[in-house]
Backbone bond lengths (Angstrom), bond angles and torsions (degrees), N, CA, C in turn:
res aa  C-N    CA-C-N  psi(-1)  N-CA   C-N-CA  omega(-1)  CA-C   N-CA-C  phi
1 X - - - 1.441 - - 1.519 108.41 -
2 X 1.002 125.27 108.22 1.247 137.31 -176.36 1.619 136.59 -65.12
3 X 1.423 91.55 -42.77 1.182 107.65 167.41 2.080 117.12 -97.25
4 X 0.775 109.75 -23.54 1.642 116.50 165.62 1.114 114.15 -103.29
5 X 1.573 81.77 144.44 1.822 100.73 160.98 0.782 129.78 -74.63
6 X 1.516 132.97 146.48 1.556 129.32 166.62 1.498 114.37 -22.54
7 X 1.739 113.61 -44.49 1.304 112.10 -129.42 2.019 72.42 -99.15
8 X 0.879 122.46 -43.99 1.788 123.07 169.11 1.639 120.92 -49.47
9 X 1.469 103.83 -33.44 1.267 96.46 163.31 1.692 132.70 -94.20
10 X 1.219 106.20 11.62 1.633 118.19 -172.16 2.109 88.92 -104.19
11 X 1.459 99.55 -41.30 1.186 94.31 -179.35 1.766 105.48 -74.85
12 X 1.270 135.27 -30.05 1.423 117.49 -177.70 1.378 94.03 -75.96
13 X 1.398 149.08 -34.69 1.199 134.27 -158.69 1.624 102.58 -84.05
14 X 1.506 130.69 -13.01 1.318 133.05 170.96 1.564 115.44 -66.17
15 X 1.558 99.10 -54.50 1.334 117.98 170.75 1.356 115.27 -57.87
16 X 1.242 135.03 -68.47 1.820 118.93 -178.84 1.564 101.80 -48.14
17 X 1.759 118.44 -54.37 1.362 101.37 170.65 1.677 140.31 1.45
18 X 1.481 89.52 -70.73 1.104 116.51 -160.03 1.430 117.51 -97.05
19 X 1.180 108.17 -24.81 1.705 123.27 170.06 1.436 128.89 -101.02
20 X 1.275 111.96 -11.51 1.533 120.23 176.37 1.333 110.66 -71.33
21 X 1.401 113.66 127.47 2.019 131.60 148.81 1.440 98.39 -87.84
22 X 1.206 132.35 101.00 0.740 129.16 171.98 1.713 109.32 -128.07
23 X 1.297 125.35 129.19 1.490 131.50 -176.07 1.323 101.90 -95.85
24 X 1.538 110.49 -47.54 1.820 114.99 -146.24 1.473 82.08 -136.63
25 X 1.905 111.33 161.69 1.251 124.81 -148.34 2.161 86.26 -75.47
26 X 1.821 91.56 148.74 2.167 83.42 -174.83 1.941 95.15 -90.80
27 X 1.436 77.38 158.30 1.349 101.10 148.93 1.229 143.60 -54.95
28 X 1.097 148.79 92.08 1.443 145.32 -163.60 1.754 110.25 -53.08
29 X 1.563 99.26 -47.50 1.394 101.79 173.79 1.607 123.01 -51.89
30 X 1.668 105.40 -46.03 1.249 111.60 -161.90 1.331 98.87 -71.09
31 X 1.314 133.53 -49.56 1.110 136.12 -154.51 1.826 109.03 -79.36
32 X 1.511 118.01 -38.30 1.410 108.62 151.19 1.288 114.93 -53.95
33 X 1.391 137.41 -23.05 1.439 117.73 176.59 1.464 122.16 -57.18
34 X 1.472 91.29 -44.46 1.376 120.81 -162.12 1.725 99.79 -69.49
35 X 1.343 112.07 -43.19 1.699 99.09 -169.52 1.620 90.80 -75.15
36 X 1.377 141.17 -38.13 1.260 122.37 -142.16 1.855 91.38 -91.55
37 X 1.037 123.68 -24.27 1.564 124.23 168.03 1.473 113.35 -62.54
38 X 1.565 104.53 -31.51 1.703 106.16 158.50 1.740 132.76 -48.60
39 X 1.326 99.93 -39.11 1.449 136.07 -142.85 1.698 109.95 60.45
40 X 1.369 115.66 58.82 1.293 95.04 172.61 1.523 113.46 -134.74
41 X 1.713 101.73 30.38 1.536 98.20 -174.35 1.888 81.44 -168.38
42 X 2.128 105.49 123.53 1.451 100.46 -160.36 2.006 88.59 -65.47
43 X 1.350 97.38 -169.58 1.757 118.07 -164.46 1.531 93.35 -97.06
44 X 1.342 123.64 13.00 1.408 116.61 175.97 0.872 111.91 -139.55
45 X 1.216 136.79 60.23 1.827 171.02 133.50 1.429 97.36 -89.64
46 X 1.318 113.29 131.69 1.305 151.78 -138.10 1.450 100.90 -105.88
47 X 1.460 133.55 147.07 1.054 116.68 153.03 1.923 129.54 -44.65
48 X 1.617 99.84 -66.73 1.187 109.97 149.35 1.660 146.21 -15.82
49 X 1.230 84.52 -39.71 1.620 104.37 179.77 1.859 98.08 -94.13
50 X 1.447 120.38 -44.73 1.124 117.32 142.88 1.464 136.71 -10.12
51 X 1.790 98.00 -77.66 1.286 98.18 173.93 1.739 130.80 -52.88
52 X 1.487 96.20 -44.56 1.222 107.22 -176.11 1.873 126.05 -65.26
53 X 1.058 101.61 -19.52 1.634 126.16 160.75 1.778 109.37 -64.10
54 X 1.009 97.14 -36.15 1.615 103.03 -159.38 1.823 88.29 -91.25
55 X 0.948 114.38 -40.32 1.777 119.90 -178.23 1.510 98.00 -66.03
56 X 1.094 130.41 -47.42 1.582 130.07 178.06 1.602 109.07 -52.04
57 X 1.455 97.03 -50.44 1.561 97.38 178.76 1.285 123.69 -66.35
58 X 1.312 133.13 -25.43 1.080 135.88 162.18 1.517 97.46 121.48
59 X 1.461 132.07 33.15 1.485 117.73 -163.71 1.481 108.64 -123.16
60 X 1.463 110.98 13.24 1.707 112.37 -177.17 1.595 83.46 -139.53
């Protein structure tokens, strides 16, 4: 991950953890929308890098 840190990506993968409603497998897109409209994830995190956050968490 290029643009994150270890220590940013343990914390986004805590956070969807813990904050996701999720029914059906997420969107990588939607859900980067959603943190960076937060301010809690910078605007240059990747889809990709996305996905792979979301695979850690257990949500794809």
């Amino acid at each position: 991950m290029s643009c994150l840190t270890r220590q940013l990506q343990k914390q986004l993968v805590r956070y969807v953890q813990r904050n996701a409603k999720i029914d059906a497998p997420c969107d990588p897109a939607i859900v980067r929308s959603d943190l960076i409209s937060r301010g809690l994830c910078p605007s240059t995190v990747t889809e990709g890098q996305m996905r792979q956050i979301l695979e850690v968490a257990g949500l794809i």
